[in-house]
C-alpha positions as CSV (number, residue, x, y, z in Angstrom):
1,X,0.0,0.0,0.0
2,X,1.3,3.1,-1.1
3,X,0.6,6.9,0.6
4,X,1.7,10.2,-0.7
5,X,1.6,13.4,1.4
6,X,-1.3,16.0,0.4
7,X,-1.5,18.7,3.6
8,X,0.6,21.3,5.4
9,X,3.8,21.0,7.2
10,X,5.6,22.3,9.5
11,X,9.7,22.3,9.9
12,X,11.7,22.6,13.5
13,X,15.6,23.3,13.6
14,X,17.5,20.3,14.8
15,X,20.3,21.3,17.8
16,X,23.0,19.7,14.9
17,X,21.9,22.7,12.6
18,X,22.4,24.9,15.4
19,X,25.5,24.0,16.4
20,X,26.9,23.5,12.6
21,X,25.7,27.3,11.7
22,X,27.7,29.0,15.1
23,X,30.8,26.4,14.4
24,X,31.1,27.7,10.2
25,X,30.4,31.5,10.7
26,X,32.7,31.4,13.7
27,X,34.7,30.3,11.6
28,X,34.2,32.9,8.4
29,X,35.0,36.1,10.9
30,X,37.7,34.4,12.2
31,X,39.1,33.2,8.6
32,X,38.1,36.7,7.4
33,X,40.1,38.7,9.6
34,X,43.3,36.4,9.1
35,X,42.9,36.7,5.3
36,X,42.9,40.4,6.0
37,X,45.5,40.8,7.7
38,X,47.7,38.7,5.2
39,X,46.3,41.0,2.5
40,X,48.4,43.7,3.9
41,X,51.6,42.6,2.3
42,X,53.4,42.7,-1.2
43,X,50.5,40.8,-2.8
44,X,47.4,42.3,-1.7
45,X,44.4,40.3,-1.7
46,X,41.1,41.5,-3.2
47,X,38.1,41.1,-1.8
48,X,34.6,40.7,-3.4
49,X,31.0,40.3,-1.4
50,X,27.6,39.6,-2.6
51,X,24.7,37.0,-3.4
52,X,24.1,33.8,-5.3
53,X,21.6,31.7,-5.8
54,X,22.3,28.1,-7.5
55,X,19.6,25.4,-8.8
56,X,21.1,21.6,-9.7
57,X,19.2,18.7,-10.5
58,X,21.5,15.5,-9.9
59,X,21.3,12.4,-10.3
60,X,20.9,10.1,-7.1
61,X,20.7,6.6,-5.8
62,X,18.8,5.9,-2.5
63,X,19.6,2.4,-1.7
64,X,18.0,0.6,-4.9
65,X,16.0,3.7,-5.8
66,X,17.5,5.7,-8.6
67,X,15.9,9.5,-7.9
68,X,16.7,13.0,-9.2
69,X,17.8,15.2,-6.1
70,X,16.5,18.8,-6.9
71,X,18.4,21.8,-5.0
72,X,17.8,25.6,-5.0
73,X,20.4,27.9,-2.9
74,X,20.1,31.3,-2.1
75,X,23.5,32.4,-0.8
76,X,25.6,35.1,0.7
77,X,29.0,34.5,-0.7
78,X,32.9,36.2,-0.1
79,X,35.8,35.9,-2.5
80,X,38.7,36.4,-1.5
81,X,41.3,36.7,-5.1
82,X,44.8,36.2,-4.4
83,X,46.0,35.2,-1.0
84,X,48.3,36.5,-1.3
85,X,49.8,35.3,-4.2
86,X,49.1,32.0,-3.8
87,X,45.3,30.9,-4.2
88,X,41.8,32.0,-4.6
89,X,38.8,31.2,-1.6
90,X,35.0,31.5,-2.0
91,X,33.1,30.8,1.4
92,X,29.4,30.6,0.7
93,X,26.5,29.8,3.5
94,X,22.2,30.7,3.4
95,X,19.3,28.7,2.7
96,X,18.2,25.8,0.3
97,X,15.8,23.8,-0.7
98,X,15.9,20.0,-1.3
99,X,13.2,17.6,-2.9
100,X,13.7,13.7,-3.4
101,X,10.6,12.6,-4.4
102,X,9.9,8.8,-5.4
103,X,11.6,8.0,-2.1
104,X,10.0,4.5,-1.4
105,X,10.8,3.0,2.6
106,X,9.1,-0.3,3.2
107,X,10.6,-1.0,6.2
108,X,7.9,1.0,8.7
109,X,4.4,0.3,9.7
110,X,3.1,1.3,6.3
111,X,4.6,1.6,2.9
112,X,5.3,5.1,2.3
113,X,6.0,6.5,-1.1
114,X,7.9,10.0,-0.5
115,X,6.2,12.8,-2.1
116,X,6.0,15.7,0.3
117,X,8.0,18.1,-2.2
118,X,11.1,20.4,-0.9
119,X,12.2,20.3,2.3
120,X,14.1,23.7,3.7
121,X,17.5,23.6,5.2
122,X,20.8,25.4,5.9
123,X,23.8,24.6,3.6
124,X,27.5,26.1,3.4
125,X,30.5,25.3,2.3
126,X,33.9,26.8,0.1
127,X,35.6,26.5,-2.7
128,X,39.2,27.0,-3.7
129,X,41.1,27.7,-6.8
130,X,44.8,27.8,-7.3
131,X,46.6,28.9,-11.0
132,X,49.7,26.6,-11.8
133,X,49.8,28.0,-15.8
134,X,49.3,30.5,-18.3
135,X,49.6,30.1,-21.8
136,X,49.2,32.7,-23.9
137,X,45.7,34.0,-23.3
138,X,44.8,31.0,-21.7
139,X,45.1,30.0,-17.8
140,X,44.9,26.4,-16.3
141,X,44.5,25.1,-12.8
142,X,43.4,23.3,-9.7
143,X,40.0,23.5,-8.3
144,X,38.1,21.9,-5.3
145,X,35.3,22.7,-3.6
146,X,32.9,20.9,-0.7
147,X,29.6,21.7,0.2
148,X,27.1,20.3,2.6
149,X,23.2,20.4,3.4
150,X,21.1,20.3,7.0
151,X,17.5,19.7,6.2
152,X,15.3,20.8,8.7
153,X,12.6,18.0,9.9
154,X,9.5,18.1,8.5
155,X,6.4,17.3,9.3
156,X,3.0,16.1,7.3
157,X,-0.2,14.2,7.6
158,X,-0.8,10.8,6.1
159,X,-4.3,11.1,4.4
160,X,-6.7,8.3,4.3
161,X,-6.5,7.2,7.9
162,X,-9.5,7.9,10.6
163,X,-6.4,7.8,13.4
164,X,-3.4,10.1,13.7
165,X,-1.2,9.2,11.4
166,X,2.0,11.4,10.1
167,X,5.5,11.5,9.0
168,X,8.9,13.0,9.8
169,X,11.5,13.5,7.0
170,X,15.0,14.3,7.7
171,X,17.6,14.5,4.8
172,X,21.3,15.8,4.9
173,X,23.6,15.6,1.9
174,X,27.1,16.8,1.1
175,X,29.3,17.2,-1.6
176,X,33.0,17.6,-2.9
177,X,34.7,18.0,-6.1
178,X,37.7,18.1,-7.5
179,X,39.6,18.5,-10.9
180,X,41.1,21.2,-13.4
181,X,39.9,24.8,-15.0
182,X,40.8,26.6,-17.9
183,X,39.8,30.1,-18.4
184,X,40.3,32.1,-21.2
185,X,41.6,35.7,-20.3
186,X,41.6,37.6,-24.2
187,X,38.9,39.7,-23.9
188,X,38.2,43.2,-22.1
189,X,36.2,42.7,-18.8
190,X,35.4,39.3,-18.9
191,X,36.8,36.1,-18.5
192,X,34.3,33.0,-19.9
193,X,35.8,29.4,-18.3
194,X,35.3,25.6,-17.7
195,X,35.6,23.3,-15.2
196,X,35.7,19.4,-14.8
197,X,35.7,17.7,-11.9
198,X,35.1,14.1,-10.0
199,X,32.2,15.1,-7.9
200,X,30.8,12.6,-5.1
201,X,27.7,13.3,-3.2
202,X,26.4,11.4,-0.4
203,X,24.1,11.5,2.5
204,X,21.2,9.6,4.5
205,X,17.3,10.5,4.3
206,X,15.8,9.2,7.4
207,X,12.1,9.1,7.9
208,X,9.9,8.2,10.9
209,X,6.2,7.6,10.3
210,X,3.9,7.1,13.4
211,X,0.2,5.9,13.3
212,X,-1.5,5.9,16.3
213,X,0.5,3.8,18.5
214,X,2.4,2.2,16.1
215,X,5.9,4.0,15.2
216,X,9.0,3.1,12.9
217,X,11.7,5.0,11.3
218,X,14.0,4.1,8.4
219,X,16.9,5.6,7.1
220,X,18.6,5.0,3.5
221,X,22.3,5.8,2.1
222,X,22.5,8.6,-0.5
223,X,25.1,8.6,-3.5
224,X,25.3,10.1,-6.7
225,X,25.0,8.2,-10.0
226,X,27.8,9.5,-11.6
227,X,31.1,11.4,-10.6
228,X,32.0,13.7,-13.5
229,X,30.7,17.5,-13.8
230,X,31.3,20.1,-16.6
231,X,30.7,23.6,-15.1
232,X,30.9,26.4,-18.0
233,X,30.9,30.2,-16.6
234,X,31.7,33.3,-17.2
235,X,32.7,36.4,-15.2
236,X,31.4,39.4,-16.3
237,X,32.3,43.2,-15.2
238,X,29.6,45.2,-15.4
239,X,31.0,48.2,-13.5
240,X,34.6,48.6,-12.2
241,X,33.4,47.1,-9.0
242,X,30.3,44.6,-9.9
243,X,30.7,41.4,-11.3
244,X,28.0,39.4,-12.6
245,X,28.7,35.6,-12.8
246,X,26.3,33.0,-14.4
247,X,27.0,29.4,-14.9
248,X,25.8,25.9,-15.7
249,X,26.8,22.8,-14.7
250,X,26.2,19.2,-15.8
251,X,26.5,16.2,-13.8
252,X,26.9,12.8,-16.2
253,X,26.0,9.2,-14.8
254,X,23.5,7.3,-15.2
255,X,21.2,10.0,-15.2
256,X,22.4,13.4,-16.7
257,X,21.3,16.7,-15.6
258,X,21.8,20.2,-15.8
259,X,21.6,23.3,-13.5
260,X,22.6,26.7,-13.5
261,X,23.5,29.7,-10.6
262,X,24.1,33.1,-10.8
263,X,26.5,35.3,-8.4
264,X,26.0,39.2,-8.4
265,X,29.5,40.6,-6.5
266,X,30.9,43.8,-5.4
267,X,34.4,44.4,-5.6
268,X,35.6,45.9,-2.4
């Protein structure tokens, strides 16, 4: 027997999310005001601030399942070019949205088919870049990045039932990459460039259901069905002092996607 979710939810904060969020922006002043003081010698570091928002669709595998994770980010992000001399950061933390619908757990008092939609969350991460060679107008490096999801819990109604009967959904996720860049550096106030990396994903979704009296919970691995990405992007000056940055990215496996994001920066 099979149940999909129809009515309102509700989300609470777990004390992990809590204590994750203090830990990483403690961390961001503390990294900032290190960075700044570095930037003070012979090679100064520049520093750029602003917001991004990022939408992916990847595919997944949920135990035997094979799914298409869906994520939307809305970010503050900090870039700090040249430290000094030696390599470029991007720290990056807000708010996302995650949806894994198709979920199937059979391993709790009823079947449950997963199909409450997004759930909200908190996710952050960082990314660094470091240039090893230029070739003419051309310039090749190293890029890594890792980035990881809290999902709130949520909460919904089971329909169909003349008892109580709801569910609790629970998913985290992270990811890291790795691999080269080239961008191309010819032109007058903008730079278009390409990156491919190994990219692994992974995770648990963990879901309790409770009817009446009866209650079970389930939890099931997360991975991603494929570990290359191509990222193509292209920074754009608008002004002297604002960059505008869209990109798209597309994961390969055995399901291919795409996504894109956008970053909108201010050169301090």
């Amino acid at each position: 027997m099979l149940l999909k979710s129809r009515k309102a939810s509700k989300y609470s904060l777990p004390p992990t999310a809590i204590i994750s969020t203090l830990l990483f922006f403690l961390l961001l002043i503390y990294t900032g005001q290190a960075l700044l003081a570095e930037s003070s010698s012979e090679n100064k570091t520049s520093w750029q601030m602003g917001l991004s928002t990022d939408l992916f669709n990847r595919g997944v595998k949920l135990g035997s399942d094979k799914l298409t994770l869906k994520s939307l980010s809305f970010l503050l992000e900090a870039r700090a070019m040249n430290l000094p001399g030696l390599f470029d950061l991007d720290l990056y933390a807000g708010l996302n949205k995650s949806k894994l619908n198709g979920a199937l757990f059979d391993h709790l008092p009823i079947t449950l088919d997963y199909e409450a939609g997004y759930i909200s969350g908190l996710i952050f991460g960082g990314k660094i870049s470091k240039g090893l060679l230029k070739s003419s107008n051309f310039r090749f490096g190293l890029t890594a990045d890792f980035t990881t999801y809290i999902g709130f819990k949520k909460t919904y109604t089971l329909s169909d039932f003349v008892v109580p009967a709801n569910v609790q959904a629970e998913p985290d996720w992270a990811m890291a990459s790795g691999g080269i860049f080239v961008l191309y550096d010819g032109f007058v106030d903008n730079q278009p460039f390409l990156e491919i990396t190994f990219s692994k994903l992974w995770g648990t979704f963990k879901v309790t259901e409770t009817i009446q009296d009866l209650t079970g919970q389930q939890s099931k691995n997360l991975k991603d069905a494929g570990p290359l990405s191509l990222t193509l992007g292209w920074n754009i000056n608008l002004t002297k002092d604002i960059i505008f940055i869209p990109r798209v990215r597309i994961y390969t496996g055995s399901r291919t996607t795409i996504g894109a994001g956008l970053s909108l920066l201010y050169a301090l």
